[in-house]
N, C-alpha and C positions, 0 to 999 in steps of 0.2 A: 504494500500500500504506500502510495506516497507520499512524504512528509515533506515535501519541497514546496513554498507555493511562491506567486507575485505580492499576494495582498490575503492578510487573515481579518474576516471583519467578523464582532465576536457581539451578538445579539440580534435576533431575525424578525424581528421588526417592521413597521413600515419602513424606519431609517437603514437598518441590516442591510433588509430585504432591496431594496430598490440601489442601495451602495453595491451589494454583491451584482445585483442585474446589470448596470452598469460596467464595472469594470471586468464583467465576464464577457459581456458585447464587445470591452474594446481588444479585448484579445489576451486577458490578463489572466492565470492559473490563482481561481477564486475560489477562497476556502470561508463558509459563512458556517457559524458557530453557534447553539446555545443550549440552553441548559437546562428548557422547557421542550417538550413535544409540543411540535406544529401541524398542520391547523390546529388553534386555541383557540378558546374565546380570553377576550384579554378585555381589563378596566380602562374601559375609553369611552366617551361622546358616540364614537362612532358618527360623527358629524364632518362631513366634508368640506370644507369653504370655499366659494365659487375657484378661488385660485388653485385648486387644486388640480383643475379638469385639463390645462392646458401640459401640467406635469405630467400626470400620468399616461397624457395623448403623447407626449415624446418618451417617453418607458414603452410603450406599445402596449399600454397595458388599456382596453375599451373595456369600460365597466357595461356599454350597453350591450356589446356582440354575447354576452355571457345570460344566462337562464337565471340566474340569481342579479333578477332589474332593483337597483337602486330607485330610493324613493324621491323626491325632488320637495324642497324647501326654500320660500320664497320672503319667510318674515319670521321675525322674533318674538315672542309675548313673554315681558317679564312680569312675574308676581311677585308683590312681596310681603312678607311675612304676617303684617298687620295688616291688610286690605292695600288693594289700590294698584294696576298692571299701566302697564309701558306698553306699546306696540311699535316697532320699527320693523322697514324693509330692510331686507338684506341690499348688498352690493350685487346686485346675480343671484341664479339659482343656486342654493346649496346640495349638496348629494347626504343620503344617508346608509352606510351598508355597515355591513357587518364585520369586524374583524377580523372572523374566522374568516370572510370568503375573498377579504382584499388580501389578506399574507397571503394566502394560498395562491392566488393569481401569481402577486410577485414573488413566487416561489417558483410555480410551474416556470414562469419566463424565465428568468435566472436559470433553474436547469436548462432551460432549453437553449443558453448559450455557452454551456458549459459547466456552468458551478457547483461547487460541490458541498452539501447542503450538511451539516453533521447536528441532530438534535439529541435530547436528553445527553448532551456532553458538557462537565464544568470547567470553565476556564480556573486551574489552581496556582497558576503564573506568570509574567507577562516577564519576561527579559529584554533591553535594549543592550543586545550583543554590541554594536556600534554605528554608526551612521549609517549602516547599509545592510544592518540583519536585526531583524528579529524572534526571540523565541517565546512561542505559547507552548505553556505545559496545561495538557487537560487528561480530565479522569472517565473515564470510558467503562461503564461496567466497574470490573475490579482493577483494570490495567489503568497505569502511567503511558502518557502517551506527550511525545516530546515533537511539536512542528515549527518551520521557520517558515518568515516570508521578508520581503523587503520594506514591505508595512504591515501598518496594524489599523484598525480602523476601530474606534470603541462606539456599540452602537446597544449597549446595554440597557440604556434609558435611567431611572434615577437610581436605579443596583449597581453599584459597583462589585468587579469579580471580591469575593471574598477576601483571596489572597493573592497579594500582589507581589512582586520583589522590589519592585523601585518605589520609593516611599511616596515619592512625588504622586502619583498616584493614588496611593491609599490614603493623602491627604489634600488631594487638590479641592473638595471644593469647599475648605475653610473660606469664607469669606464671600464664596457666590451662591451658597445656598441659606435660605433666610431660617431662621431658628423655630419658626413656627412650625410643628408636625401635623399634616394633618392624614386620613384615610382616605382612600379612593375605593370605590363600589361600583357594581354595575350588572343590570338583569337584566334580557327581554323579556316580555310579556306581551300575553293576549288579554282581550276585552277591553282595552283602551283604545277611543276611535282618537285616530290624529287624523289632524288637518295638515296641509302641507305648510309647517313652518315648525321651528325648534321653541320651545316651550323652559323659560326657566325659572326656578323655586326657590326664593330664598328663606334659607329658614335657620336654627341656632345653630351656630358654627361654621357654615357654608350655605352652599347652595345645590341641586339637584337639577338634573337635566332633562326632557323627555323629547326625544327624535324620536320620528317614524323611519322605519325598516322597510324589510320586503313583506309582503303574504301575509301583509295584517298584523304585524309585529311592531313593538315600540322599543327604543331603548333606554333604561333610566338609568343615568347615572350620577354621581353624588361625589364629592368632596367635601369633608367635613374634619374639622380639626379632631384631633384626637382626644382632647376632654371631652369634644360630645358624643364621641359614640360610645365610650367606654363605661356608661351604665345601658345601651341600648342592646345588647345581647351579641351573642358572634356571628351568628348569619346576617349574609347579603340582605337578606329582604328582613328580618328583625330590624337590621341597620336603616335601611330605607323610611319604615314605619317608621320608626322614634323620631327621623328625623321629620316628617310626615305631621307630626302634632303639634310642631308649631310654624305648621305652616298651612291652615283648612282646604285652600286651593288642591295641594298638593296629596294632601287625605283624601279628599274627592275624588281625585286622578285614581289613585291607587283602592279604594272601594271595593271595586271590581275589577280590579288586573289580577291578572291567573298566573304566575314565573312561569315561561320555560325552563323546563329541567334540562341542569346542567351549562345553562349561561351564565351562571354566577361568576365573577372574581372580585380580587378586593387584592389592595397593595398598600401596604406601609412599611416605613414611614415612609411621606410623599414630602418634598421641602420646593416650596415654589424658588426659581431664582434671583436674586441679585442681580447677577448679569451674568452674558455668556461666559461658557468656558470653553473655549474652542480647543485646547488643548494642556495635556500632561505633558507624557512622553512620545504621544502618539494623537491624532483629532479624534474629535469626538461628532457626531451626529444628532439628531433626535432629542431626547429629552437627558441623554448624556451632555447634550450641550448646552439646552436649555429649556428649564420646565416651565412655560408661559403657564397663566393663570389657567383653570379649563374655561371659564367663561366664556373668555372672548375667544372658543372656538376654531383659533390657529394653529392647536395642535399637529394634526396632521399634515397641512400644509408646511409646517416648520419642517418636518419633518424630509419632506420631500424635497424643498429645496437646499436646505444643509445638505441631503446626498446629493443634487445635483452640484454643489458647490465645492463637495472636496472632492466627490470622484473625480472632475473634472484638474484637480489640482493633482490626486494621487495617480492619475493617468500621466499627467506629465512628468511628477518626480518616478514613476516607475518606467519611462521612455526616455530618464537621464537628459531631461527637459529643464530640470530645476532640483537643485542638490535638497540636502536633506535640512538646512536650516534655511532656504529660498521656499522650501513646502510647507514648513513649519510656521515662518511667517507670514506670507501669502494668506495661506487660511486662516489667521487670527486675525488677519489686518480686515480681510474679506468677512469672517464671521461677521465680527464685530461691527462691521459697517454695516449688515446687512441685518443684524438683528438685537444690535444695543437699545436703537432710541422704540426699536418697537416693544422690547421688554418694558422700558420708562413706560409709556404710555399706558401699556397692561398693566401695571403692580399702580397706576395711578386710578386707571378703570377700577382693579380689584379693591383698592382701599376705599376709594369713594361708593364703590357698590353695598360693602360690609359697615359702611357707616352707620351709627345711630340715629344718622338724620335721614335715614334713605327713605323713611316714609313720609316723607315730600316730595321724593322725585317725581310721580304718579303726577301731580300740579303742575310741578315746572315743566315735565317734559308737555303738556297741554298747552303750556304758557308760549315755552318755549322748542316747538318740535326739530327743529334744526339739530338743536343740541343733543338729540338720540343719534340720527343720521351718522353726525360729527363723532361720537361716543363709536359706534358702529364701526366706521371708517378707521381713527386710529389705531386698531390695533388688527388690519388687514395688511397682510407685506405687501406691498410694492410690486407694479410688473417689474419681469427683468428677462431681457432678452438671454439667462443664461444659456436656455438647452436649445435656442437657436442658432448658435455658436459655432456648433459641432458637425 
């Protein structure tokens, strides 16, 4: 078996995922890693942002040629806690799918240029042999299993590997991730009729999400700081209810929603960020680089353009286009630029969301309806001709 690769990218992801399809496309021996069995269902919005649609049309990856049709979203309704709802348009239609069925896609594409996909395996060591190798040790079963490559690409999201060797690493995001711990949840469900638009719940300690899905399915999901769930019992849908009573809107919804079984997850600790970290010893991608607020619904979208931003850089330092501290800084000059002042504006949205004055916003925003639009808008990325480039 071969332990030789161009680029080891170690978390399978939206970010992973669409990093390994990329530089298996450009012709690079891609090794994608993680530590879960995929297809999952994974704790997310599962909420598309119009920006997304142009990304994954250069992935080749068409969410409509496929059997599992995405739903379409066209406005926001905010609730909040004590009475009183927001209504804003989106920028564009938004998409809502699942998950499970978008890794799977950019899994299928990815092999189908090569890549070579390794799941249930733990990254136990990251080595920077020197400017030009690197070594992952990972645990397979009962074996030690020892791979290089000439990158690394960290696409873990807010887990870092357990064990690291370079410290740098197991201590980088002193200072970009914010101290507040909070949980992330998330179920589909039947008996909840949605409307084409994303629906969100504020209530103690966060807030909760609900997107329509495919085939009559919803998805809720929730972020909530960690004192408040920690009298609300250990299941996903326990958690959802407690959070649910103080919020009546959001009890109403959940009344009569039924879980599908086996859509559950839930991840802690979750630490929204400070600012980007675009890089250790190695870049980072996704929510390894940086965990946007979930509100403002840029998730996945970050997602996909951080891979379209470093493959395009680790294509070149792997075509000896650009050495190894010309790649290094490239991508942090480029991260940074591309999604510093958009974190500002999120963690400004999230703090003013979470205020105690927020039930006035329901007035102002009537007073003054501009100012949701504007709200809306700031924390949508920017076009950018990257994957026209190529």
């Amino acid at each position: 078996m071969d332990k030789q690769f161009d680029v080891i990218v170690i978390g399978a992801g939206i970010a992973g995922g669409s990093t390994a399809l990329q530089l298996a496309r450009m012709g690079h021996r891609t090794l994608l890693l993680d530590r879960q069995p995929f297809p999952r269902h994974k704790t997310c919005g599962e909420f598309m942002s119009p920006e997304t649609k142009e990304m994954l049309e250069f992935l080749g990856v068409d969410l409509l040629n496929h059997q599992v049709q995405p739903s379409r979203m066209t406005k926001a309704r905010i609730f909040m806690s004590r009475g009183g709802e927001i209504e804003a348009p989106l920028p564009g239609s938004a998409w809502g799918i699942s998950r499970y069925e978008l890794d799977r896609l950019l899994h299928e594409k990815a092999m189908s240029f090569g890549a070579r996909i390794m799941t249930k395996t733990t990254v136990t060591g990251i080595h920077h042999l020197d400017n030009s190798r690197y070594q992952v040790e990972v645990r397979e079963g009962k074996d030690a299993v020892h791979y290089e490559a000439k990158a690394v690409v960290g696409a873990y999201g807010t887990r870092k590997p357990k064990t690291v060797a370079d410290e740098a690493v197991a201590d980088a995001d002193e200072g970009y991730r914010d101290a507040t711990i909070y949980v992330g949840v998330k179920s589909h469900y039947t008996g909840i009729h949605a409307e084409s638009e994303i629906e969100l719940y504020f209530c103690e300690g966060g807030y909760a999400g609900i997107s329509p899905l495919q085939n009559g399915t919803v998805n809720i999901a929730a972020l909530l700081t960690l004192d408040a769930v920690q009298s609300s019992g250990k299941s996903v849908r326990d958690i959802l209810k407690a959070a649910s009573r103080t919020n009546p809107r959001l009890a109403a919804r959940l009344e009569r929603a039924v879980p599908v079984e086996g859509t559950q997850a839930s991840i802690a600790p979750v630490r929204l960020s400070n600012a980007p970290e675009p890089w250790s010893v190695f870049p980072h991608v996704g929510d390894a680089l940086l965990m946007i607020p979930p509100l403002c619904g840029d998730g996945m979208s970050i997602a996909l353009r951080s891979s379209l931003l470093c493959s395009n850089l680790t294509n070149r330092y792997l075509r000896n286009e650009l050495t190894y501290n010309e790649w290094q800084s490239e991508y942090i000059k480029e991260a940074n630029r591309e999604f510093a002042q958009l974190l500002r504006r999120a963690r400004w949205v999230q703090k003013m969301a979470l205020a105690k004055t927020n039930r006035v916003y329901p007035g102002i925003a009537r007073l003054f309806p501009g100012l949701v639009s504007y709200a809306v808008k700031a924390t949508r990325l920017s076009e950018s001709g990257l994957w026209k480039e190529r």
